[in-house]
LOKE-295600 format. One line per field, with one value per residue (C-alpha): residue number from 1; residue in one letter; x, y negated, z. Coordinates in Angstrom, 1 decimal, padded with zeros to 4 digits. Layout:
! LOKE-295600
i = NUM:...
aa = A:...
xx = X:...
yy = Y:...
zz = Z:...
This chain:
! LOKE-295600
i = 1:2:3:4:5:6:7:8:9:10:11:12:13:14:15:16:17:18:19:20:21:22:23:24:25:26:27:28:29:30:31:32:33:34:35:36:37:38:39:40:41:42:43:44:45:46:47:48:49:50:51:52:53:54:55:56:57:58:59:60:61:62:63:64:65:66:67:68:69:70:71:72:73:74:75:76:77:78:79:80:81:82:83:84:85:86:87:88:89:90:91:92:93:94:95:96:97:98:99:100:101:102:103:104:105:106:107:108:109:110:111:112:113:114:115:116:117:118:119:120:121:122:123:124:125:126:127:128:129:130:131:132:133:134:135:136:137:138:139:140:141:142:143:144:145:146:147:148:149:150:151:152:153:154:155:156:157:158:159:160:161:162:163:164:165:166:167:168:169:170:171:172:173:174:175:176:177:178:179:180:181:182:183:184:185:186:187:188:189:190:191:192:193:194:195:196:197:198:199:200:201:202:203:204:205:206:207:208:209:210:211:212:213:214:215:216:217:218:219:220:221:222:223:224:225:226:227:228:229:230:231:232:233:234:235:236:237:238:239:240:241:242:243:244:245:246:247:248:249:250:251:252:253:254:255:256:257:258:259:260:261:262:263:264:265:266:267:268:269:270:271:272:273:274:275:276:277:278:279:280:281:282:283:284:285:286:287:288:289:290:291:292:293:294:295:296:297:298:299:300:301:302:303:304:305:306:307:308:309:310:311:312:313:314:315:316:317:318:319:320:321:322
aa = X:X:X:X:X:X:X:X:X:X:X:X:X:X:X:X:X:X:X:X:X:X:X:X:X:X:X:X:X:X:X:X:X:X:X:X:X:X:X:X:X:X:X:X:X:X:X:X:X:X:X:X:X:X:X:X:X:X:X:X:X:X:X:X:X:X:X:X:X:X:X:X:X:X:X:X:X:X:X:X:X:X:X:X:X:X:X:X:X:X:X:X:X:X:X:X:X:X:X:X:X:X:X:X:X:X:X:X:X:X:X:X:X:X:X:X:X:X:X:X:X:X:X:X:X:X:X:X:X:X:X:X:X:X:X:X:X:X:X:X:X:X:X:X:X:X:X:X:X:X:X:X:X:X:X:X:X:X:X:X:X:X:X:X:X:X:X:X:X:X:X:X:X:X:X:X:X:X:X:X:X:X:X:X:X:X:X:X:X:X:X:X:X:X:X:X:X:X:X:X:X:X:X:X:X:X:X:X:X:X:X:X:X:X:X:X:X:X:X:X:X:X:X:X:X:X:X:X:X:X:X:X:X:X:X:X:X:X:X:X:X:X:X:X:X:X:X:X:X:X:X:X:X:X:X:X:X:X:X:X:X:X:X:X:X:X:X:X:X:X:X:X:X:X:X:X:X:X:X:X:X:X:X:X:X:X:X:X:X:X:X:X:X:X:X:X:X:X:X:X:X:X:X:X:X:X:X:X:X:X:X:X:X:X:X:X:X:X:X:X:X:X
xx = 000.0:002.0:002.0:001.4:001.7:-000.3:001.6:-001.4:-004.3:-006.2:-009.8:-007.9:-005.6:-008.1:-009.9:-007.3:-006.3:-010.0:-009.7:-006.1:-007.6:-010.7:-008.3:-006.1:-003.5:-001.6:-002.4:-000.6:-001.3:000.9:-000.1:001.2:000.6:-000.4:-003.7:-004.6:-003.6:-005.6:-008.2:-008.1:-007.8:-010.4:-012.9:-011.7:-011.5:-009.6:-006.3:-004.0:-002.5:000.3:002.9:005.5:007.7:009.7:006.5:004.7:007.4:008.5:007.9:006.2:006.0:004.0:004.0:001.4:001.4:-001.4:-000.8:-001.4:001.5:003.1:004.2:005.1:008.4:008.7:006.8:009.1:012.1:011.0:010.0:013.2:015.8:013.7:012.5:013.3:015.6:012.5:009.6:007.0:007.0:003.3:002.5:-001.4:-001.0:-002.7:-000.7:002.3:004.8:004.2:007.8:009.7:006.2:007.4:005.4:004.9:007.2:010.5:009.7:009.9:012.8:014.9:014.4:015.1:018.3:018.9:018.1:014.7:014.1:013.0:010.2:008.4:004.6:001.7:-002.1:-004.5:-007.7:-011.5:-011.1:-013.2:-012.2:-016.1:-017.2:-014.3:-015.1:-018.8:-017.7:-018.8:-017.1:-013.9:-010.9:-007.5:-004.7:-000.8:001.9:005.6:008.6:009.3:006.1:006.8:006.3:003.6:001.9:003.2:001.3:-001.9:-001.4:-001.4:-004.6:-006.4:-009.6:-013.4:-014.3:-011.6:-010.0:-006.6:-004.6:-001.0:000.6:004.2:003.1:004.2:003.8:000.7:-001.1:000.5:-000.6:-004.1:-004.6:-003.2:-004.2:-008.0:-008.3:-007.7:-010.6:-012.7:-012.1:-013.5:-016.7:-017.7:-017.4:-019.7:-022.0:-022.0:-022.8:-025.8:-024.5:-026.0:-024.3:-024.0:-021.5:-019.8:-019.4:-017.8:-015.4:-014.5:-013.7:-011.6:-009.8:-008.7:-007.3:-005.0:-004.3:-003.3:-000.9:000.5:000.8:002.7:004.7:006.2:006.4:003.3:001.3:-001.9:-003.9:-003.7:-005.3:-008.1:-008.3:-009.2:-006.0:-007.3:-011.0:-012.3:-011.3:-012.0:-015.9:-015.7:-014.2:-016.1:-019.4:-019.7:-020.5:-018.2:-014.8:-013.1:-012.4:-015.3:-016.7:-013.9:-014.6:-018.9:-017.9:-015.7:-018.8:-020.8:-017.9:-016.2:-012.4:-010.0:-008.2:-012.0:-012.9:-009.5:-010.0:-013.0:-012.0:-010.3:-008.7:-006.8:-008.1:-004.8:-006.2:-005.1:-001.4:-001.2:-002.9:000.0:002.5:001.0:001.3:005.0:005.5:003.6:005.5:009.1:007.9:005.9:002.4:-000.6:-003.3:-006.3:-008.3:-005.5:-004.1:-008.2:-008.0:-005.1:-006.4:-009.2:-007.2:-004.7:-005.2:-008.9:-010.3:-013.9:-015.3:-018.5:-016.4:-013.5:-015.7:-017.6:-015.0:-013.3:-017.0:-016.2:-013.2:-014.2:-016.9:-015.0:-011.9:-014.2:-016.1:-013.1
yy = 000.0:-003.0:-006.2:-009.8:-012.5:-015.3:-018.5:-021.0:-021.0:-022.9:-022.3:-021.2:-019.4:-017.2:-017.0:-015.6:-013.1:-011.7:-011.5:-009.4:-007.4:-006.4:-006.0:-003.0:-005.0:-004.8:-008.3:-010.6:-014.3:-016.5:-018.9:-021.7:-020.0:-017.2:-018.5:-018.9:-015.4:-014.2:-016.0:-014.6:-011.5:-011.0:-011.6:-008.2:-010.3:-007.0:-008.5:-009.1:-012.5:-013.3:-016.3:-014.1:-015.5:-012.1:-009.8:-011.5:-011.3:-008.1:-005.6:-008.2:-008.1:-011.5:-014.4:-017.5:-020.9:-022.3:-025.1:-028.9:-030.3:-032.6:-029.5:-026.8:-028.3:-027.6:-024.1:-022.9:-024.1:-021.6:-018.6:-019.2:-017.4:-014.1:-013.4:-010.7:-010.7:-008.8:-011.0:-013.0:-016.5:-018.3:-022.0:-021.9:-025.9:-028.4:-032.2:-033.2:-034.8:-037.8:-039.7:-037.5:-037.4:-033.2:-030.3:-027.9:-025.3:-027.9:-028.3:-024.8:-024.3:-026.6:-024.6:-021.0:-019.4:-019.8:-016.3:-016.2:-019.4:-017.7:-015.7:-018.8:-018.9:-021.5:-020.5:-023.7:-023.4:-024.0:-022.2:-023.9:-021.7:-021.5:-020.0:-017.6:-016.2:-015.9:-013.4:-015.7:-014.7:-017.5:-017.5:-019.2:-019.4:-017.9:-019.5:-018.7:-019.9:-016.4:-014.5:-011.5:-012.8:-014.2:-011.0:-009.4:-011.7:-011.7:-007.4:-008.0:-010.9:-010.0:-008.5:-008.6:-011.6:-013.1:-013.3:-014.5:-015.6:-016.5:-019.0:-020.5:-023.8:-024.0:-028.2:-028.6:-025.9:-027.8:-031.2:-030.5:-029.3:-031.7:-035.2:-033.9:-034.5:-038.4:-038.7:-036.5:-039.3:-041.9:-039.3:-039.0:-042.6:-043.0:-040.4:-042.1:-045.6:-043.9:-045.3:-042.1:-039.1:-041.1:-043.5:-040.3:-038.4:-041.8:-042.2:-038.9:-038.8:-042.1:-040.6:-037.3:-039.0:-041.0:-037.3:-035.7:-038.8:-038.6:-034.5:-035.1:-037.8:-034.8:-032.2:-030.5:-029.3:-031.0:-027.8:-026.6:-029.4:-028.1:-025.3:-023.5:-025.3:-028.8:-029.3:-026.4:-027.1:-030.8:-029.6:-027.8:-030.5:-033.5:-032.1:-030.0:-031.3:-028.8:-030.8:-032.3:-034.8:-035.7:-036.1:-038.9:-040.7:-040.4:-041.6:-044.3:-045.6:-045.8:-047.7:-045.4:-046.5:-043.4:-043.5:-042.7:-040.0:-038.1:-037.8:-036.4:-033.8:-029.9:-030.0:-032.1:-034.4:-034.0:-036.5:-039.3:-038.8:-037.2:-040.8:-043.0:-040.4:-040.6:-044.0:-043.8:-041.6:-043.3:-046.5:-044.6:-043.6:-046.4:-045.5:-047.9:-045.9:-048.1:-045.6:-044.3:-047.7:-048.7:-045.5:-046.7:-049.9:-048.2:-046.1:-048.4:-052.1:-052.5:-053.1:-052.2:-049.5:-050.7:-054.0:-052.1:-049.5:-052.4:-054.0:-050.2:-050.1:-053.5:-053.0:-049.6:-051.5:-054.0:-052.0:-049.9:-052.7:-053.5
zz = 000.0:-000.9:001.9:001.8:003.9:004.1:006.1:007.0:009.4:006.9:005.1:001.8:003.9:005.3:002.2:000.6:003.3:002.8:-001.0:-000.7:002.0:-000.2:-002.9:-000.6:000.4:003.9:004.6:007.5:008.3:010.0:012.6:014.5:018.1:019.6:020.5:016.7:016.0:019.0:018.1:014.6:015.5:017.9:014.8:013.2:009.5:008.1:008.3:010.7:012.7:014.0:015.3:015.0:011.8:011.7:012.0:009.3:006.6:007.8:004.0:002.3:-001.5:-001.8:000.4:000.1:001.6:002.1:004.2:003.4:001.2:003.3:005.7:003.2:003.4:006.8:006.8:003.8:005.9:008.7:006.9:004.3:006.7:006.4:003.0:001.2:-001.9:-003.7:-002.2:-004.7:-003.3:-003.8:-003.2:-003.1:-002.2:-004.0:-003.8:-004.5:-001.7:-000.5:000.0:-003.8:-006.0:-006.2:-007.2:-004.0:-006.4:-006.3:-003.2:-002.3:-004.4:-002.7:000.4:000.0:-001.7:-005.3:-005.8:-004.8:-007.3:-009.9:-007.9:-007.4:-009.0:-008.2:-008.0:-008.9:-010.3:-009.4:-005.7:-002.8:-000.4:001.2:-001.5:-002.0:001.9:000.9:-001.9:-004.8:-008.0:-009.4:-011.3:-011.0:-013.1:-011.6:-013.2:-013.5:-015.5:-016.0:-017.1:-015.8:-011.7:-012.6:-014.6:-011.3:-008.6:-011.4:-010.6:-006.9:-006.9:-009.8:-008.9:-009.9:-007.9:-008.4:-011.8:-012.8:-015.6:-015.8:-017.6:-018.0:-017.8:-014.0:-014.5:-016.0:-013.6:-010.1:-012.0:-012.7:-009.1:-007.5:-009.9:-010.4:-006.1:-007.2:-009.6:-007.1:-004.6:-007.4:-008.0:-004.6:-004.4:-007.1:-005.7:-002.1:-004.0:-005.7:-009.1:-010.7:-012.9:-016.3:-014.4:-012.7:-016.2:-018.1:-014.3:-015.0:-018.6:-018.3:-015.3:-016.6:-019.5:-017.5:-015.5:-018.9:-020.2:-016.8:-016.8:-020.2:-019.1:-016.8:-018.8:-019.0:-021.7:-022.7:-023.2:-019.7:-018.3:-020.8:-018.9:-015.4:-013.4:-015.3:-016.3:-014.7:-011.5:-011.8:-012.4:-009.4:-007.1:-008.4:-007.9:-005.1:-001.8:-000.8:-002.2:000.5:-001.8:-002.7:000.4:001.5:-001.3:-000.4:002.9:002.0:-000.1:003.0:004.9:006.9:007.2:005.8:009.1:010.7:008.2:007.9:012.2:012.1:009.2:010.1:006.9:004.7:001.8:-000.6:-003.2:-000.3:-000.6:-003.9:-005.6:-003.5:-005.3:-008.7:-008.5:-008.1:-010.4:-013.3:-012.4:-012.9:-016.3:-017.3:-017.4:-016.7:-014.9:-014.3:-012.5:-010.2:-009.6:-008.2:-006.3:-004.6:-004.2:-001.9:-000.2:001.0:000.0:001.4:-001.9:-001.1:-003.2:-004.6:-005.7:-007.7:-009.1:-010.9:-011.8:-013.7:-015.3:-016.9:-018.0:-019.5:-021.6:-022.3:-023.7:-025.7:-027.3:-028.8
């Protein structure tokens, strides 16, 4: 039976524990403490926790983080030191680094031997994790520089309610999962405004176009972000009331500082500090980026959102009506 670990007491975490468990995998997730692992464990989910770095590695073939992209520096870092010269190393993280702009893969690659480098693979697709742990059926997409890990981790993951691809494209599939998170901000901002679905459809369109330049810009290719890790998981995340996303950006609407809304949340909105990266990045390779750029304004300048959302709808017109 071959073993996984899962580092990351999160929603997707656990999700995917339960989906490699059903799929007959030897399945253990690492937590922060003890308690968490009791805790976890006292529930029977089918796999087992545990704080205990060592224990958790100990035989695996695969190892996912899912842990919020501002500490999967840190959690690679600590697991580094015991993973196997044969192990598959995930990121099933969503962002992109706050202070380098990174993809989660550099940053895992900077942090474990240069051996193990080219057993990295991402997972992104259209995956809220609730639906996942009420067995609804979804797909992702793996992707690896080297097809052959990630036709390996597909082998391991793949299963009838939940289907995988993989892909070489390891940019354009850590791209569309992490930039789609900004324009899900902007949707549930519309949503929470009540500015109806034709405005939400022409927000959309205008910010994934500014996703794809950027994706490009980088080194991605266009057609994934046509694809499950781009437009199909964009779908998902700016219209479901389960998005994370979305639902800071409906509450921001209302008036709820971001300071007020990330407190009261258990997990982590990534489209926050993945929009203050993208706008670095575009700015190192010289990209205007209306929407992201009024996203950020939100987020951090206290632009109100009802104000610069008007003011994208005019410009939109106006720039068409050219």
């Amino acid at each position: 039976m071959p073993a996984a670990t899962v580092i990351g007491n999160t929603s997707w975490g656990n999700a995917l524990g339960a989906l490699l468990t059903d799929k007959g995998l030897a399945v253990k997730l690492w937590t922060r403490t003890e308690d968490e692992a009791a805790v976890l464990n006292r529930g029977k989910p089918g796999y087992s926790a545990t704080a205990d770095i060592v224990q958790a590695l100990k035989g695996s073939e695969l190892t996912i983080w899912a842990v919020p992209s501002q500490k999967l520096r840190q959690n690679v870092r600590q697991a580094s030191r015991y993973l196997g010269d044969s192990v598959l190393l995930m990121s099933a993280t969503k962002g992109l680094e706050a202070d380098s702009g990174k993809r989660m893969s550099q940053v895992m690659a900077e942090e474990v031997s240069p051996a193990l480098r080219r057993r990295i693979c991402v997972l992104s697709g259209p995956n809220l994790a609730r639906e996942i742990t009420r067995g609804l059926p979804a797909a992702s997409v793996v992707a690896s520089q080297d097809r052959a890990i990630a036709r390996r981790a597909q082998e391991l993951m793949d299963s009838p309610r939940f289907m995988l691809s993989a892909s070489d494209d390891v940019i354009g599939v850590e791209l569309g999962g992490a930039l789609k998170n900004i324009i899900a901000l902007g949707a549930g901002m519309i949503d929470g405004l009540g500015l109806g679905d034709n405005a939400k459809g022409a927000f959309i369109a205008r910010g994934w176009t500014e996703a794809v330049s950027l994706g490009v810009a980088l080194g991605a290719s266009a057609d994934t972000f046509s694809g499950l890790a781009g437009l199909g998981d964009l779908i998902a995340t700016c219209s479901s009331n389960l998005s994370r996303n979305h639902y800071v950006g409906c509450e921001l609407a209302k008036g709820r500082s971001l300071p007020d809304i990330s407190a009261s949340m258990s997990n982590v909105a990534e489209g926050v500090t993945t929009t203050a990266a993208a706008c670095q990045l575009a700015g190192k390779h010289g990209l205007d980026l209306p929407t992201v750029n009024m996203i950020h304004g939100i987020l951090f300048e206290g632009l109100p959102p009802s104000r610069a959302l008007m003011e994208h709808k005019e410009s939109a017109a106006s720039h068409c009506c050219r």
